[in-house]
C-alpha positions as CSV (number, residue, x, y, z in Angstrom):
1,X,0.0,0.0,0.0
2,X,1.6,3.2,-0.9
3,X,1.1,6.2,1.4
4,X,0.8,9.9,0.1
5,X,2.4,12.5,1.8
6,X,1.8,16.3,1.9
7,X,5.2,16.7,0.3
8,X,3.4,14.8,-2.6
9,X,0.5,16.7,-2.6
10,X,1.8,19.5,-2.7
11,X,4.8,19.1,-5.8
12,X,1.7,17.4,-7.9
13,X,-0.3,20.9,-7.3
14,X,2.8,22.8,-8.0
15,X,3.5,20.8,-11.5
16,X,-0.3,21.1,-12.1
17,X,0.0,25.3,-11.6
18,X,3.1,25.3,-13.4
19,X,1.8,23.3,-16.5
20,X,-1.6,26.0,-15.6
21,X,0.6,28.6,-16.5
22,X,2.5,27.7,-19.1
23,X,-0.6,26.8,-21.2
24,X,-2.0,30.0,-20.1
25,X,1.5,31.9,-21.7
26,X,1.5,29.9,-24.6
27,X,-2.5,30.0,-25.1
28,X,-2.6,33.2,-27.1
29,X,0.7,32.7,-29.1
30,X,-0.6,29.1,-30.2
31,X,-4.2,30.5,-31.3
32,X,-3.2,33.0,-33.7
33,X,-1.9,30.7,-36.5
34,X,-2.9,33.4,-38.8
35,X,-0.2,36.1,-39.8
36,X,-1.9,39.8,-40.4
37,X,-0.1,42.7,-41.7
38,X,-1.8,46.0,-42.3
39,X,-0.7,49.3,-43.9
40,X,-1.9,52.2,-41.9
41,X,-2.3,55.3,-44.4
42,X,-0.5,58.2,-44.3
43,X,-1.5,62.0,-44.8
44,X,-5.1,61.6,-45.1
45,X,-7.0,64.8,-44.8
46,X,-11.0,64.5,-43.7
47,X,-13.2,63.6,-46.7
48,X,-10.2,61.9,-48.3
49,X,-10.9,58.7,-49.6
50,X,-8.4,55.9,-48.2
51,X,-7.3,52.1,-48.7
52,X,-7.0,50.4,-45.7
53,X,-5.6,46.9,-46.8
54,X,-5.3,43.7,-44.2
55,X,-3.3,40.2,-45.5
56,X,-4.0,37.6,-43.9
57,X,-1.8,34.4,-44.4
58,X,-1.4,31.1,-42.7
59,X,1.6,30.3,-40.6
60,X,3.1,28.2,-43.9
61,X,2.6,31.6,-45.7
62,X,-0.6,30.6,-47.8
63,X,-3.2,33.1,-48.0
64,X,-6.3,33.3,-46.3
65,X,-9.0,33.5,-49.3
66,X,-12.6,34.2,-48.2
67,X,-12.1,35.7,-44.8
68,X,-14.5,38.3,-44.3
69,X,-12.7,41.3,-41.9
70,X,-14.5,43.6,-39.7
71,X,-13.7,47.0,-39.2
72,X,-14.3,48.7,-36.2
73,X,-13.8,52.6,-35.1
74,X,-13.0,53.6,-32.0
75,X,-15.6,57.1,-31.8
76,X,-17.5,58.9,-29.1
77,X,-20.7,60.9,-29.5
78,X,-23.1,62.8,-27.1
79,X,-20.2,61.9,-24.5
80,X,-20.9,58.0,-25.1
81,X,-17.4,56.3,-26.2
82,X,-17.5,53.0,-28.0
83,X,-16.7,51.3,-31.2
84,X,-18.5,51.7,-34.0
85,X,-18.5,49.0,-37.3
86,X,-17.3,51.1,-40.5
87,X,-17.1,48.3,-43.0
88,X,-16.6,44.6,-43.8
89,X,-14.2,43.1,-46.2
90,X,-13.7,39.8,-47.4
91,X,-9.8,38.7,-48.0
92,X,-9.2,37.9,-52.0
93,X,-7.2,35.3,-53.6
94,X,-4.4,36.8,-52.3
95,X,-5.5,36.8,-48.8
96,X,-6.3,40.9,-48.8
97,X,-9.1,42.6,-47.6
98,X,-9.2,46.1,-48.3
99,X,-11.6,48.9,-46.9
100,X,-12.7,52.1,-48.4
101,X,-12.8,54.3,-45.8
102,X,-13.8,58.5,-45.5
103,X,-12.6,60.1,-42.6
104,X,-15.2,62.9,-41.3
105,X,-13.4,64.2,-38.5
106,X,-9.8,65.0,-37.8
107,X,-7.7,63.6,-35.5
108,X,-6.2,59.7,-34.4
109,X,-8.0,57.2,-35.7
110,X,-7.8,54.1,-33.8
111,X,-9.4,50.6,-35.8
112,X,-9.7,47.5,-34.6
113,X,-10.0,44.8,-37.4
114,X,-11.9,41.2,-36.4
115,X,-12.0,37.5,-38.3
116,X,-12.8,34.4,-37.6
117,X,-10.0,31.9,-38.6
118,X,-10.5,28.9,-40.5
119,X,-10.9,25.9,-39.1
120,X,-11.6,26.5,-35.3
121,X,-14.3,29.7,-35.8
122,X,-12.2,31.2,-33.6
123,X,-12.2,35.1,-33.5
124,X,-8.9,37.2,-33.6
125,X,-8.1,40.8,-33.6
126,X,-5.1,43.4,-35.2
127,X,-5.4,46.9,-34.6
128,X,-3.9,49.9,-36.6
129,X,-4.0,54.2,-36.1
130,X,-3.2,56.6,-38.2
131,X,-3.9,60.5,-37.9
132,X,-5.9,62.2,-39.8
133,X,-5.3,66.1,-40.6
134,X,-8.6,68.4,-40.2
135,X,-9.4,69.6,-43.9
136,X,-12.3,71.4,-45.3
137,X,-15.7,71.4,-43.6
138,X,-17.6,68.5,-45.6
139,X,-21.1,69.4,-44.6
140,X,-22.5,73.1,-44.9
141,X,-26.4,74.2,-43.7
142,X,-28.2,76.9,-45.5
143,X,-28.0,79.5,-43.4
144,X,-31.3,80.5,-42.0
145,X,-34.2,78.2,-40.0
146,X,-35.1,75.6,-42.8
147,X,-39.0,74.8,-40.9
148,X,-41.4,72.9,-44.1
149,X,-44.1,74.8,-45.5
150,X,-42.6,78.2,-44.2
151,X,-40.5,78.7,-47.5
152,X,-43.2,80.2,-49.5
153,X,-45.9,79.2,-48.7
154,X,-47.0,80.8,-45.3
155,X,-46.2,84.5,-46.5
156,X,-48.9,83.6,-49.1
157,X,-51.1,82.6,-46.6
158,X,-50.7,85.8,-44.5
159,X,-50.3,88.0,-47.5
160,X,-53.9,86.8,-48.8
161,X,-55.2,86.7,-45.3
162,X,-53.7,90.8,-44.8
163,X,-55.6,91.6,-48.1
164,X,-58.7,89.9,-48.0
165,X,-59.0,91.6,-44.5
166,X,-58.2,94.9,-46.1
167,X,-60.8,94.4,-49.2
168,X,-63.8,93.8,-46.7
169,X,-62.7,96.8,-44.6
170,X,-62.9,98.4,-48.2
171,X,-66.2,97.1,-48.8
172,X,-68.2,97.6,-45.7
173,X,-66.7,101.9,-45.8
174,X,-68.4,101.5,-49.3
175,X,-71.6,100.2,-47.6
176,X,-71.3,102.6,-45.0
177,X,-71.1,105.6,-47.3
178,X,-74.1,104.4,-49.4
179,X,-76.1,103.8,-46.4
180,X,-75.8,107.4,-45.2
181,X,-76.4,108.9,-48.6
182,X,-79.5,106.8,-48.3
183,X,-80.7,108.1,-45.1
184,X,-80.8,111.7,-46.0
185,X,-84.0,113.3,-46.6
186,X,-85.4,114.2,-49.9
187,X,-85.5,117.7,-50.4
188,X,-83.0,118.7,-47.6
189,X,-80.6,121.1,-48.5
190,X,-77.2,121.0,-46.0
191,X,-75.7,123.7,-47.4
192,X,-77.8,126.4,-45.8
């Protein structure tokens, strides 16, 4: 009968965290089998249009064909900050996936680029940044309050209401005037 000590116990748990470790370490580097390279752009100015090109390629060098890349901005609105999906891409024969991609505002643009690998579904990231220089404005408002229905056609409304209000004023001084000729006696003379 063989007896198990604490001093066994306790190198077995040790080997076990050890081995927990290493496998942890090694986890990452043995799941990305895939080899990415991406070009970030340089001078791009906002409202230029840009390439942004990923390869993809197995560890042997073959290319990835079919892959469909996500592209995701890092972006904050209203004070909410988050990223925000700008475009899919699916790799070529050559194992590139380019995106065409307009930069609206100036500044660093960090993207985050996702794919599933072939073969175990599993999901893997590359990021890239590049700055982009503030340019011309690309939107413009008309200057003025642009409300429907107030263009044109509400001064007509009031300009026909002003007038048909002044042509009944017009007509009942008319009726007025006639009335009190009317009433005069026959025969009368004012001018005495």
């Amino acid at each position: 009968m063989s007896v198990i000590t604490r001093r066994d116990v306790g190198s077995a748990i040790g080997f076990l965290a050890v081995g927990a470790i290493a496998v942890a370490l090694a986890g990452p580097a043995l799941a990305s089998h895939v080899l990415v390279r991406t070009t970030a752009p340089s001078d791009v100015t906002v409202g230029e249009k840009v390439s942004i090109p990923v390869t993809l390629q197995a560890a042997d060098g073959a290319p990835l064909r079919g892959t469909t890349v996500i592209f995701y901005l890092q972006m904050s609105f209203a004070g909410v900050v988050g990223e925000a999906e700008i475009g899919r891409a699916v790799t070529d024969e050559t194992g590139v996936a380019t995106l065409a991609y307009r930069p609206r505002l100036g500044g660093r643009h960090e993207l985050r680029m996702e794919y599933v690998t072939p073969g175990d579904g599993e999901v893997e990231v590359a990021n890239t940044a590049f700055d982009v220089t503030s340019g011309e404005q690309l939107y413009r408002s008309a200057a003025g309050i642009d409300v429907p229905g107030v263009d044109v056609e509400l001064p007509m409304v009031v300009l026909a209401t002003v007038w048909s209000i002044l042509f009944w004023v017009a007509l009942r001084l008319v009726a007025i005037a006639r009335a009190s000729g009317e009433s005069r006696t026959p025969g009368f003379d004012q001018t005495r």
